[in-house]
mmCIF file as Biopython writes it, N, C-alpha, C and O atoms, coordinates in Angstrom:
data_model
#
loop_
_atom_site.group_PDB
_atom_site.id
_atom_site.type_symbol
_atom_site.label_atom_id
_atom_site.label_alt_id
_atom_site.label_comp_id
_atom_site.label_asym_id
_atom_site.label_entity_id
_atom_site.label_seq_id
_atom_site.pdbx_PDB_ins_code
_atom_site.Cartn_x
_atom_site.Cartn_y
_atom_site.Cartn_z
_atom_site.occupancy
_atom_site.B_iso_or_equiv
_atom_site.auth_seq_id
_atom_site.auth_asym_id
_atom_site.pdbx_PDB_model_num
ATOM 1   N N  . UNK A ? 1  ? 32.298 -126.837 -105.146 1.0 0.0 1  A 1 
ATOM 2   C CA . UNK A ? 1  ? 33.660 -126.581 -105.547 1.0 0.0 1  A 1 
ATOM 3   C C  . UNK A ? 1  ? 33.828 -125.071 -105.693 1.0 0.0 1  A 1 
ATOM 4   O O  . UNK A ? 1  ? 33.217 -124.576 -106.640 1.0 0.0 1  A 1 
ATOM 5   N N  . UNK A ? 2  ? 34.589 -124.203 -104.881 1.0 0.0 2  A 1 
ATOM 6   C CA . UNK A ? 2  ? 34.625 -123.566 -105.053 1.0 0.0 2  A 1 
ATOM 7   C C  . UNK A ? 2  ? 36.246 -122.909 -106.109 1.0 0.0 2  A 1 
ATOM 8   O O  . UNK A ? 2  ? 36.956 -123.739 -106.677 1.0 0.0 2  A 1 
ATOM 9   N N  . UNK A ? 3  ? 36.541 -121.502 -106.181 1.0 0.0 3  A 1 
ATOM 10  C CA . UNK A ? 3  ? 37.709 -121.087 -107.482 1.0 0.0 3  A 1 
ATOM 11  C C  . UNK A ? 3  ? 38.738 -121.285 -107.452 1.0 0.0 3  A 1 
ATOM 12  O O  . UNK A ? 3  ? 39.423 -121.014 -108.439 1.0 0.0 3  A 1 
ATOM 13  N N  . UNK A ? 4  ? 39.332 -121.870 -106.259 1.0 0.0 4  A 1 
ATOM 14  C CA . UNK A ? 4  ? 40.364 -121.966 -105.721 1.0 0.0 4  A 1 
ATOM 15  C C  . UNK A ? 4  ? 40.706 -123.713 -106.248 1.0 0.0 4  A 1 
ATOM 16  O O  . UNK A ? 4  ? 41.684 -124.176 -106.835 1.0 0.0 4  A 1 
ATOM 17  N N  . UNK A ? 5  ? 39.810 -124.180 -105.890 1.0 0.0 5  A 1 
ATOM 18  C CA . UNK A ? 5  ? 40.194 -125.690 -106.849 1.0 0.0 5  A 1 
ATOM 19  C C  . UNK A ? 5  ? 39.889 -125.135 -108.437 1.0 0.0 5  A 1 
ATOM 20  O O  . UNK A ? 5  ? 40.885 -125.415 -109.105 1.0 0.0 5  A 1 
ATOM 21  N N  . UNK A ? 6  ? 39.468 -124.853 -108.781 1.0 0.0 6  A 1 
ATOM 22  C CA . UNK A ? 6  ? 38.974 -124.518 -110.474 1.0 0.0 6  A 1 
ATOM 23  C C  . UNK A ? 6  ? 40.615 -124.020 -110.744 1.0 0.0 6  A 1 
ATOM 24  O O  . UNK A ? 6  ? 41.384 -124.449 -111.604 1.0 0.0 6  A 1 
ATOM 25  N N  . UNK A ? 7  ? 40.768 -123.373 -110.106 1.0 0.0 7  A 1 
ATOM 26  C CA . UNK A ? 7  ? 42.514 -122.500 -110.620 1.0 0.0 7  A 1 
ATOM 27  C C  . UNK A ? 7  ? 43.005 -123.727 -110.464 1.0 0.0 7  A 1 
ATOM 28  O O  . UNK A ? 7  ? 43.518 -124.214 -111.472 1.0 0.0 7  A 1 
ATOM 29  N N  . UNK A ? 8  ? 42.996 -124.593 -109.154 1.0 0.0 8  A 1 
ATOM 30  C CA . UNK A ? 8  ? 44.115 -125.516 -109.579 1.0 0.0 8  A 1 
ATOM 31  C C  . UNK A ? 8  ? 44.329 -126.720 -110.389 1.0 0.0 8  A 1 
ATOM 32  O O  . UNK A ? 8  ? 45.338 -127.374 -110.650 1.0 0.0 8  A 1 
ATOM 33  N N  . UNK A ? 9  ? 42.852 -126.845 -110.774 1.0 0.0 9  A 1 
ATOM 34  C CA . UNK A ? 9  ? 42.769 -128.090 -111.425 1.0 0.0 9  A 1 
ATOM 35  C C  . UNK A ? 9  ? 43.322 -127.506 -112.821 1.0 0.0 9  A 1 
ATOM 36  O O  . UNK A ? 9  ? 44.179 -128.115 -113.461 1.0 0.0 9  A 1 
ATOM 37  N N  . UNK A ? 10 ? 42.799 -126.347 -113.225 1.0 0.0 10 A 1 
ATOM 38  C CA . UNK A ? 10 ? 43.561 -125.490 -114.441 1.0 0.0 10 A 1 
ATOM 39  C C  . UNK A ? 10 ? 45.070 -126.051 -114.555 1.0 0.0 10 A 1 
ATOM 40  O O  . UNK A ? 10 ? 45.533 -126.738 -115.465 1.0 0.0 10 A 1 
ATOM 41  N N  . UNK A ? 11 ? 45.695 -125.592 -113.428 1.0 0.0 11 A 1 
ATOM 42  C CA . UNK A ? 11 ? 47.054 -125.207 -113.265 1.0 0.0 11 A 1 
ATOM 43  C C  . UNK A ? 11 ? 47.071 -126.961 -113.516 1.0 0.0 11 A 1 
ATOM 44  O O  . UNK A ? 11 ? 47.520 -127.227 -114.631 1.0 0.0 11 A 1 
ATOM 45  N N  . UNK A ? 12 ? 46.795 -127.811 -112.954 1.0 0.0 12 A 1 
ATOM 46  C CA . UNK A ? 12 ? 47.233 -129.024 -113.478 1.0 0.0 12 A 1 
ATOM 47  C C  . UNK A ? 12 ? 46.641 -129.529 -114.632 1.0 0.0 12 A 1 
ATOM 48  O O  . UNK A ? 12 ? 46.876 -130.735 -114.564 1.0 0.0 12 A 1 
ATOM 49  N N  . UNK A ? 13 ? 46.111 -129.352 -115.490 1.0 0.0 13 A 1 
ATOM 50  C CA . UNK A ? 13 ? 46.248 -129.379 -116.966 1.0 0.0 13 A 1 
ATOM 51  C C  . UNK A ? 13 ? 46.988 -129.162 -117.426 1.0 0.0 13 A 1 
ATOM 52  O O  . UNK A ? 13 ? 47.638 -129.978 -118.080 1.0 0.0 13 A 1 
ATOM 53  N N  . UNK A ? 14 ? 47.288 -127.806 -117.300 1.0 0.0 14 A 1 
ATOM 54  C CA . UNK A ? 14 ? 48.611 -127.321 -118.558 1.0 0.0 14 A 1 
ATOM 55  C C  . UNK A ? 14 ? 49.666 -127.677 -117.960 1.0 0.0 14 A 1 
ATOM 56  O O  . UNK A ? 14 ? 50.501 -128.156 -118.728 1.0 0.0 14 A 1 
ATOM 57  N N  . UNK A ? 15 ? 50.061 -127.623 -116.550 1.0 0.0 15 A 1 
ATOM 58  C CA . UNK A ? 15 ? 51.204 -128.320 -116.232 1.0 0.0 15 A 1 
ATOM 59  C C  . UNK A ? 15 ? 51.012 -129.779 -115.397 1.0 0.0 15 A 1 
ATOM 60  O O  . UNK A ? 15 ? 50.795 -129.861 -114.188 1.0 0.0 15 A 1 
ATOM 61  N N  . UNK A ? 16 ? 51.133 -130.820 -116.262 1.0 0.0 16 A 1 
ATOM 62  C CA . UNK A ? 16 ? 50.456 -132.367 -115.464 1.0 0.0 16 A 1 
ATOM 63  C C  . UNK A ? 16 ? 52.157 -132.508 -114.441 1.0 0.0 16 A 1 
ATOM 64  O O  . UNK A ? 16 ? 53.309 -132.077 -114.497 1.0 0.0 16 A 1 
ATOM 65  N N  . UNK A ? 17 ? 51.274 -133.427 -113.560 1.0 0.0 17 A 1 
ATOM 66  C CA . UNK A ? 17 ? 52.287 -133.320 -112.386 1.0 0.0 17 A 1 
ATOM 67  C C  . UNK A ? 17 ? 53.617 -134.468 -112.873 1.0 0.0 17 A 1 
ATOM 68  O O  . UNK A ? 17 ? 53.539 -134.779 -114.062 1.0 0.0 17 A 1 
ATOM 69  N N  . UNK A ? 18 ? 54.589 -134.997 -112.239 1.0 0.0 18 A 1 
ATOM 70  C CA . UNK A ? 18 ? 55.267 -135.772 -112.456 1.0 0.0 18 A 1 
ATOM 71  C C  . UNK A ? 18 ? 54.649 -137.377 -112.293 1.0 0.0 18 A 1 
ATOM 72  O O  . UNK A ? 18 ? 53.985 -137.671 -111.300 1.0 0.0 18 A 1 
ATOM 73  N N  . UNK A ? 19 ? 54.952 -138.409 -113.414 1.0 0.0 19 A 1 
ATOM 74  C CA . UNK A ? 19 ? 54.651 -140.058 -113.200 1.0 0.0 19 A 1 
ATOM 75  C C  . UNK A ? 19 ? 54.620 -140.578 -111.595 1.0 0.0 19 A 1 
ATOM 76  O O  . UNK A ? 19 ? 54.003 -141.545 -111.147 1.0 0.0 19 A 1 
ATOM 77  N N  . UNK A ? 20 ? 55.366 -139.755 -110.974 1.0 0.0 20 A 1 
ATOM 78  C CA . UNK A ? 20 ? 56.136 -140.531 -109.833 1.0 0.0 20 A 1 
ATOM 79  C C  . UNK A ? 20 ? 54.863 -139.894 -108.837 1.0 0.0 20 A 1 
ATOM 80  O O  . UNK A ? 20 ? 54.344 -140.586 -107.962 1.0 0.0 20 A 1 
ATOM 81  N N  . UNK A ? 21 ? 54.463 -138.516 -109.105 1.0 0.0 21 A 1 
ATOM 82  C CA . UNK A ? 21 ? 53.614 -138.103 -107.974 1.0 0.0 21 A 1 
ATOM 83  C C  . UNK A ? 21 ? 52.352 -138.644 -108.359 1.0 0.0 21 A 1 
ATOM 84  O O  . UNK A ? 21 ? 51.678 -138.936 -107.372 1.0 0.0 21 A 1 
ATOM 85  N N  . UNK A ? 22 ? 51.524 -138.996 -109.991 1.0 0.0 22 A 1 
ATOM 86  C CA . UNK A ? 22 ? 50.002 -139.349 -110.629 1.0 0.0 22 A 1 
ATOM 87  C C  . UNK A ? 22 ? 50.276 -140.578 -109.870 1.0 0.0 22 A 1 
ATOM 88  O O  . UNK A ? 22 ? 49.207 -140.925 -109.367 1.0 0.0 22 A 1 
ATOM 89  N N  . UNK A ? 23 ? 51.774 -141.883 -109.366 1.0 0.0 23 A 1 
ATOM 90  C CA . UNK A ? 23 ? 51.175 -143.273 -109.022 1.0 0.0 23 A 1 
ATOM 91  C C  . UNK A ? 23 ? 51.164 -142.990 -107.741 1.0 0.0 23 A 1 
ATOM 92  O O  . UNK A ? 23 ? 50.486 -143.887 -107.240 1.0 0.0 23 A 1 
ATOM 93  N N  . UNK A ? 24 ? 51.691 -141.910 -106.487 1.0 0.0 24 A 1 
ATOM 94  C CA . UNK A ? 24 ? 51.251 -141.476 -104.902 1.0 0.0 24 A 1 
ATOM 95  C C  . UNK A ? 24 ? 49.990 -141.498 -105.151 1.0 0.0 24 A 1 
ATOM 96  O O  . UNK A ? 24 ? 49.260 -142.372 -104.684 1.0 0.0 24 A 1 
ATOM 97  N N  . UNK A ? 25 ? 49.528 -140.456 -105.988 1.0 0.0 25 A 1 
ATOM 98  C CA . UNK A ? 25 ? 47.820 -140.043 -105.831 1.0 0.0 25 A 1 
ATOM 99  C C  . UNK A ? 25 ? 47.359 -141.002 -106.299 1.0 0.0 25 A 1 
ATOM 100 O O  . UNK A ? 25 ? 46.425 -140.694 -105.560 1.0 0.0 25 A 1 
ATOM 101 N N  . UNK A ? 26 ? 46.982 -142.071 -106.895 1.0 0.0 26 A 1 
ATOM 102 C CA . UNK A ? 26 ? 46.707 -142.971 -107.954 1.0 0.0 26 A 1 
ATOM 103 C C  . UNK A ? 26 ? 46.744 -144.135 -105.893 1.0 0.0 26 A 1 
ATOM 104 O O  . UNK A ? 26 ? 45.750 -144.180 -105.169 1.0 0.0 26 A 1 
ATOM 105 N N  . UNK A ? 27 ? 47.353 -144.444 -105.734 1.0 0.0 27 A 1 
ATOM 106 C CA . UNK A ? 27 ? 48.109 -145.228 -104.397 1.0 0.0 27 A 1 
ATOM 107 C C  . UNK A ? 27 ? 47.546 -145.046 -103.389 1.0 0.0 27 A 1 
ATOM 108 O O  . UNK A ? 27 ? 47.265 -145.998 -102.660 1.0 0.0 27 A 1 
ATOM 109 N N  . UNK A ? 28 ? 47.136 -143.398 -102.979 1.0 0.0 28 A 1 
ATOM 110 C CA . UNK A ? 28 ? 46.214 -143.222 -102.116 1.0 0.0 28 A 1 
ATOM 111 C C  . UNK A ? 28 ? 45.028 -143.265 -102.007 1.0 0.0 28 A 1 
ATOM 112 O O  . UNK A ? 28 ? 44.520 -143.422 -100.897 1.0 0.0 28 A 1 
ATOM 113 N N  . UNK A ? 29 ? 44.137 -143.110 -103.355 1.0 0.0 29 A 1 
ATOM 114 C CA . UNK A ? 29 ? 43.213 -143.243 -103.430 1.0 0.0 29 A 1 
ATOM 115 C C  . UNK A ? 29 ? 42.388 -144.732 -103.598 1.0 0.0 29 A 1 
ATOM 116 O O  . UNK A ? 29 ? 41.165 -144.819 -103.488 1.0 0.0 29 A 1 
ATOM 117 N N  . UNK A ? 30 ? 43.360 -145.970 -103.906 1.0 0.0 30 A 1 
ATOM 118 C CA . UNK A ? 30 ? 43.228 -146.596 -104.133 1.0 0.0 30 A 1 
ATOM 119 C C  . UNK A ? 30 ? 43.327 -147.305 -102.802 1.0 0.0 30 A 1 
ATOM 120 O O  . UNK A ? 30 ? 42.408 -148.075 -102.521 1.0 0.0 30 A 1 
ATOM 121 N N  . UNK A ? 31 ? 44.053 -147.189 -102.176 1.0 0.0 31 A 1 
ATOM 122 C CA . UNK A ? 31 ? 44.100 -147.478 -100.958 1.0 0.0 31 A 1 
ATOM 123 C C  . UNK A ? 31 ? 42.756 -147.332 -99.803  1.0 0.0 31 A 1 
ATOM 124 O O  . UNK A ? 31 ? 42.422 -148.198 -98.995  1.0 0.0 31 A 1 
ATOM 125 N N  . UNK A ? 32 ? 42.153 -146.048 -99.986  1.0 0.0 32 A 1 
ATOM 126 C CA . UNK A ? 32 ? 41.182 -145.302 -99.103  1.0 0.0 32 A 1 
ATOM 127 C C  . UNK A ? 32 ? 40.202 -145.684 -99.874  1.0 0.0 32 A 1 
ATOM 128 O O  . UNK A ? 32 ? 39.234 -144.935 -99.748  1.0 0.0 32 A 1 
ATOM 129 N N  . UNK A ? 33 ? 40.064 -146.420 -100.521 1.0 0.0 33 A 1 
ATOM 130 C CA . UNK A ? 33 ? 39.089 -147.369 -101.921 1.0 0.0 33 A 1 
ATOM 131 C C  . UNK A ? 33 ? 38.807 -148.795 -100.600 1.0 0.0 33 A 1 
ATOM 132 O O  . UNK A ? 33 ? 37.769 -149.143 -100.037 1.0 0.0 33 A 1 
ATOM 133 N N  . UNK A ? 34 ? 40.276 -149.342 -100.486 1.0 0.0 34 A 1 
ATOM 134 C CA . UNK A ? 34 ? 40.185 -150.582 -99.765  1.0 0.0 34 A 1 
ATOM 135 C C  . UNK A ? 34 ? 39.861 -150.815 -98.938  1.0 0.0 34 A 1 
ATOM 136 O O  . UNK A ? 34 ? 39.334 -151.911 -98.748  1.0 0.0 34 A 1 
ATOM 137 N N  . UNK A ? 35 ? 40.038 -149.682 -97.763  1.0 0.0 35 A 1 
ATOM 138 C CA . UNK A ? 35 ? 39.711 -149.459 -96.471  1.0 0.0 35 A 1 
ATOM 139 C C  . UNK A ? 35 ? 38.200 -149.362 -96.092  1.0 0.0 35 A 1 
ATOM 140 O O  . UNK A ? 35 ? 37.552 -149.867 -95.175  1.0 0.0 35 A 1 
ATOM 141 N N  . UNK A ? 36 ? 37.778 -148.298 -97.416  1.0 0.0 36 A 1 
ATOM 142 C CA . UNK A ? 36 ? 35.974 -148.435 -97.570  1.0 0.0 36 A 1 
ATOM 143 C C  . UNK A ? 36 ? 35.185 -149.592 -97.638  1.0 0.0 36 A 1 
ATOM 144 O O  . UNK A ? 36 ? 34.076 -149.838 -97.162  1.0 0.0 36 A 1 
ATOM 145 N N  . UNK A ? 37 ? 36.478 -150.702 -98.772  1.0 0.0 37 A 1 
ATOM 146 C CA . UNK A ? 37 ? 35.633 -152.168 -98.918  1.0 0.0 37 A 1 
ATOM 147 C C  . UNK A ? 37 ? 35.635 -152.869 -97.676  1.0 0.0 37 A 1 
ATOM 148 O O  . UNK A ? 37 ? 34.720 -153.659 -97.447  1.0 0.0 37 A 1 
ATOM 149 N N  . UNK A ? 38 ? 36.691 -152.654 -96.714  1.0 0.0 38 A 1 
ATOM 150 C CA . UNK A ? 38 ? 37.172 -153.730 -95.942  1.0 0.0 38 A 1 
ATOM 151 C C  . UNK A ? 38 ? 36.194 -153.426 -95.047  1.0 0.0 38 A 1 
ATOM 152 O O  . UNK A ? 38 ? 35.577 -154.353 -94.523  1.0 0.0 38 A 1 
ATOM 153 N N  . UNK A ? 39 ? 35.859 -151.933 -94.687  1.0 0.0 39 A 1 
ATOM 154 C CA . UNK A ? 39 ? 35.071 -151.440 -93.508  1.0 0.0 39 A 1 
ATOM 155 C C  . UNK A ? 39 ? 33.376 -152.106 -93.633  1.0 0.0 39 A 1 
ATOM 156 O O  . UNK A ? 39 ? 32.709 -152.710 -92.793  1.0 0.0 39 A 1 
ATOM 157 N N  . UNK A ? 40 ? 33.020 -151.649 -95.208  1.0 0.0 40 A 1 
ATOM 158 C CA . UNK A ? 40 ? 31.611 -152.203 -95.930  1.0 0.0 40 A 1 
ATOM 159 C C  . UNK A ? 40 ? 31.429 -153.467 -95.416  1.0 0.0 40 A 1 
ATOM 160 O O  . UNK A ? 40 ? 30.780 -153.634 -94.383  1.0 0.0 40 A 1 
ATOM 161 N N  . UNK A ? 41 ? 31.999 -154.496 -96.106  1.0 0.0 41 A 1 
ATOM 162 C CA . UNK A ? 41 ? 32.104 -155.967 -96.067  1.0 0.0 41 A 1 
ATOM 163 C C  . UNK A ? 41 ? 32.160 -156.922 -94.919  1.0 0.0 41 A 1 
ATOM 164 O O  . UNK A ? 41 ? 31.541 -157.986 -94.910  1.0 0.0 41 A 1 
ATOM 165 N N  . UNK A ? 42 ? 33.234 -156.328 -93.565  1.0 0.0 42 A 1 
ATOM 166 C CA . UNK A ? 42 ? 33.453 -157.095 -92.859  1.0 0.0 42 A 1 
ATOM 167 C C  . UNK A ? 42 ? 33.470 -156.284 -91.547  1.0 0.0 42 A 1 
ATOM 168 O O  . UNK A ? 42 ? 33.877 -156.614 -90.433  1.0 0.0 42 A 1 
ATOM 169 N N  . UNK A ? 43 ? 33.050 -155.406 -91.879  1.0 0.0 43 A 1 
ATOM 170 C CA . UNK A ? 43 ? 32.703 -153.932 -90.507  1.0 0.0 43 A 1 
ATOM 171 C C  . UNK A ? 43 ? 34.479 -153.651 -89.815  1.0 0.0 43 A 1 
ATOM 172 O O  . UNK A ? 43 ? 35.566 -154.092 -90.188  1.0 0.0 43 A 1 
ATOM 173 N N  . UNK A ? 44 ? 34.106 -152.768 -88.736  1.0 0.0 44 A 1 
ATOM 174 C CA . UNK A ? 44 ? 34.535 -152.303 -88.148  1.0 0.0 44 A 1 
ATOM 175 C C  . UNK A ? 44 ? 35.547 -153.103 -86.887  1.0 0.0 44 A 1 
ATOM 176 O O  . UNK A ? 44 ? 34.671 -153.290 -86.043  1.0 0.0 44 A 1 
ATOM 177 N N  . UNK A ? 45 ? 36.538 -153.540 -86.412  1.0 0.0 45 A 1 
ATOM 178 C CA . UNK A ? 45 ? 36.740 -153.966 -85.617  1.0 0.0 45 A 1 
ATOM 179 C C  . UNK A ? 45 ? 36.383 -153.626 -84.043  1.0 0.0 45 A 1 
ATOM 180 O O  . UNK A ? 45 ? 36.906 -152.535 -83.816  1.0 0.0 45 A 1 
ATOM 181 N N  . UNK A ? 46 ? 35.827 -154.022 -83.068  1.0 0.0 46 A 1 
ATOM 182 C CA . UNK A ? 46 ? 35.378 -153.407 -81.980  1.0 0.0 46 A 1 
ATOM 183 C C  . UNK A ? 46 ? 36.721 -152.938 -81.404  1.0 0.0 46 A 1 
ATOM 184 O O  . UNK A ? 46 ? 36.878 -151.737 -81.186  1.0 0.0 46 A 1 
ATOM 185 N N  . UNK A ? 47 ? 37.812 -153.922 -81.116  1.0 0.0 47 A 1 
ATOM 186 C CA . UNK A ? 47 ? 39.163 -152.869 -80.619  1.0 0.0 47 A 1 
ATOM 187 C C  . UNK A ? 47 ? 39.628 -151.622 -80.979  1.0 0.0 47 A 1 
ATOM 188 O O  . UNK A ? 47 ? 40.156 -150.915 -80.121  1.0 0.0 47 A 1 
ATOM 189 N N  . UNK A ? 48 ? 39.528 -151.293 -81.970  1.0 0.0 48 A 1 
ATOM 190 C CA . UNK A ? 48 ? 39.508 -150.115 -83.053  1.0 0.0 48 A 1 
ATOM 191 C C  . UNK A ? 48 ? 38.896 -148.875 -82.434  1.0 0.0 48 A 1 
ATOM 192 O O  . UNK A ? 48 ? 39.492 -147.810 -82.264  1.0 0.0 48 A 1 
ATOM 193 N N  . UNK A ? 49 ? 37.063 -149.256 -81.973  1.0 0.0 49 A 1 
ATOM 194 C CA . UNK A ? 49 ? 36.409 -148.486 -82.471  1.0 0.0 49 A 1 
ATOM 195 C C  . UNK A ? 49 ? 36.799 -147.334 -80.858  1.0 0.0 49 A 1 
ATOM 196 O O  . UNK A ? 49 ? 37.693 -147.664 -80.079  1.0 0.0 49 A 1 
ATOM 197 N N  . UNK A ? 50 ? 36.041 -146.184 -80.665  1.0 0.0 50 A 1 
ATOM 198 C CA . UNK A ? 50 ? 36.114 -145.457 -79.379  1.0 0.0 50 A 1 
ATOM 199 C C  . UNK A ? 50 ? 35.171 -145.667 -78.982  1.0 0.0 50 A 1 
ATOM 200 O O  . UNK A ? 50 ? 34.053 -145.497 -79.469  1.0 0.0 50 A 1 
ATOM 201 N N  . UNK A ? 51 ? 35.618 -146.242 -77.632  1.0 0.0 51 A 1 
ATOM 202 C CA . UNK A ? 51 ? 34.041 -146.744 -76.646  1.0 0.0 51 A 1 
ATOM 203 C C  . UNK A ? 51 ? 34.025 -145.150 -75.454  1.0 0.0 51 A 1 
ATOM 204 O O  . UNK A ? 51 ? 35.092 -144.650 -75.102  1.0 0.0 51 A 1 
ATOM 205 N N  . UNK A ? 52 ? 32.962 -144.701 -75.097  1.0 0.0 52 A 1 
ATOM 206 C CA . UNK A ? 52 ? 33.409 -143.620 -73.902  1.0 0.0 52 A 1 
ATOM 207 C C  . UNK A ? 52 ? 33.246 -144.167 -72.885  1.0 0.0 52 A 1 
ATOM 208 O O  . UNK A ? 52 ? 32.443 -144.997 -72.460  1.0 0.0 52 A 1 
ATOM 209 N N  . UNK A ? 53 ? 34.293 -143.506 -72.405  1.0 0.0 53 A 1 
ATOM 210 C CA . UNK A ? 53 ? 34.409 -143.984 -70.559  1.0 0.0 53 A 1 
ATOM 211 C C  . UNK A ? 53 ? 33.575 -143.381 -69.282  1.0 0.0 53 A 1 
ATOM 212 O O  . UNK A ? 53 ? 32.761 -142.497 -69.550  1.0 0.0 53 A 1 
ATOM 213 N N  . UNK A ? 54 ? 33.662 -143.635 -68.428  1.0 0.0 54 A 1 
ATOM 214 C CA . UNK A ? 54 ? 33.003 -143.126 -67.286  1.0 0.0 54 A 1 
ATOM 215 C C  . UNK A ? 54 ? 33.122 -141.274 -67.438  1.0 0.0 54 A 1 
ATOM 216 O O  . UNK A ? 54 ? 32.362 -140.398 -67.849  1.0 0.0 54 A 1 
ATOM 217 N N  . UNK A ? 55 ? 34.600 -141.311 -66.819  1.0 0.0 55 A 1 
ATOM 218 C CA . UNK A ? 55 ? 34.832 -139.666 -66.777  1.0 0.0 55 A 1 
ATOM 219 C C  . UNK A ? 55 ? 35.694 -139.044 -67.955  1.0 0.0 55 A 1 
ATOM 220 O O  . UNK A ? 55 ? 36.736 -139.533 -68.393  1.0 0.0 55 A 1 
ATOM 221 N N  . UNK A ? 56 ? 35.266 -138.232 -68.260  1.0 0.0 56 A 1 
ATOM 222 C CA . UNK A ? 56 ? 35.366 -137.470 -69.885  1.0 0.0 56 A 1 
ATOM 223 C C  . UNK A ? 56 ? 34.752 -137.444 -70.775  1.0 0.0 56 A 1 
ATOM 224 O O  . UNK A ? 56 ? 34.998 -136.930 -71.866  1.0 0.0 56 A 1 
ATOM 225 N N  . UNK A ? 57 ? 33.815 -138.030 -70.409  1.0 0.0 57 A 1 
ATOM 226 C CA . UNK A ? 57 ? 32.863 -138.100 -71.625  1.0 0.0 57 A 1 
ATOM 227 C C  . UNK A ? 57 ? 31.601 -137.279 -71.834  1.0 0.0 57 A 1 
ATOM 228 O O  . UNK A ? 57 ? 30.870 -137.297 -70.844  1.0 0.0 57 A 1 
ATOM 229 N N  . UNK A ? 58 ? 31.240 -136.706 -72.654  1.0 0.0 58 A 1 
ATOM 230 C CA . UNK A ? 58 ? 30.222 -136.265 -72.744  1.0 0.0 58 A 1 
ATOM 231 C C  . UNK A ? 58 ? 28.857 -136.626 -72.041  1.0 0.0 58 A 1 
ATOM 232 O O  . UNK A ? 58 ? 28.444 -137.769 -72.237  1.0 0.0 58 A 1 
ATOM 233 N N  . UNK A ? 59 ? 28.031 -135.697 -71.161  1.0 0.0 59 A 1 
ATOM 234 C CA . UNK A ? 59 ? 27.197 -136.117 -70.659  1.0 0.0 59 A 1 
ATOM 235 C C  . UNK A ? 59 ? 26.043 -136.341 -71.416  1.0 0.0 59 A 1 
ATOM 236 O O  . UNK A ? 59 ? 25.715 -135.435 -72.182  1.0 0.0 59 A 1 
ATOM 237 N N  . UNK A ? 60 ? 25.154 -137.647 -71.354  1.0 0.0 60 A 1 
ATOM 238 C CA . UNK A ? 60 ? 24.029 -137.609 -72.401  1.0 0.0 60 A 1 
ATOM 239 C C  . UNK A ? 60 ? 22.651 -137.033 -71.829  1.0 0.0 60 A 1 
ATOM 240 O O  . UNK A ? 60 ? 21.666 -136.947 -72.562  1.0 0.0 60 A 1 
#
């Protein structure tokens, strides 16, 4: 962590953000919570994932 978060986490102490923006952040994180379980638990969907193709792809 570098000072640049330290200042801002400061700055949000003394000034806490609005109800409406703590349940966005509160929403997103909770969200990117679910996505971790769903991914853990029941994997990845293969349609989803990036398969490489013939041409463009990195040569191995």
């Amino acid at each position: 962590m570098n000072i640049h978060w330290l200042l801002r986490l400061t700055y949000w102490v003394r000034h806490p953000p609005s109800p409406g923006r703590m349940a966005l952040i509160a929403g997103v994180i909770v969200l990117c919570l679910i996505l971790v379980g769903v991914e853990r638990f029941w994997g990845w969907p293969e349609a989803l994932s990036v398969t490489p193709t013939g041409r463009g792809g990195l040569p191995r």
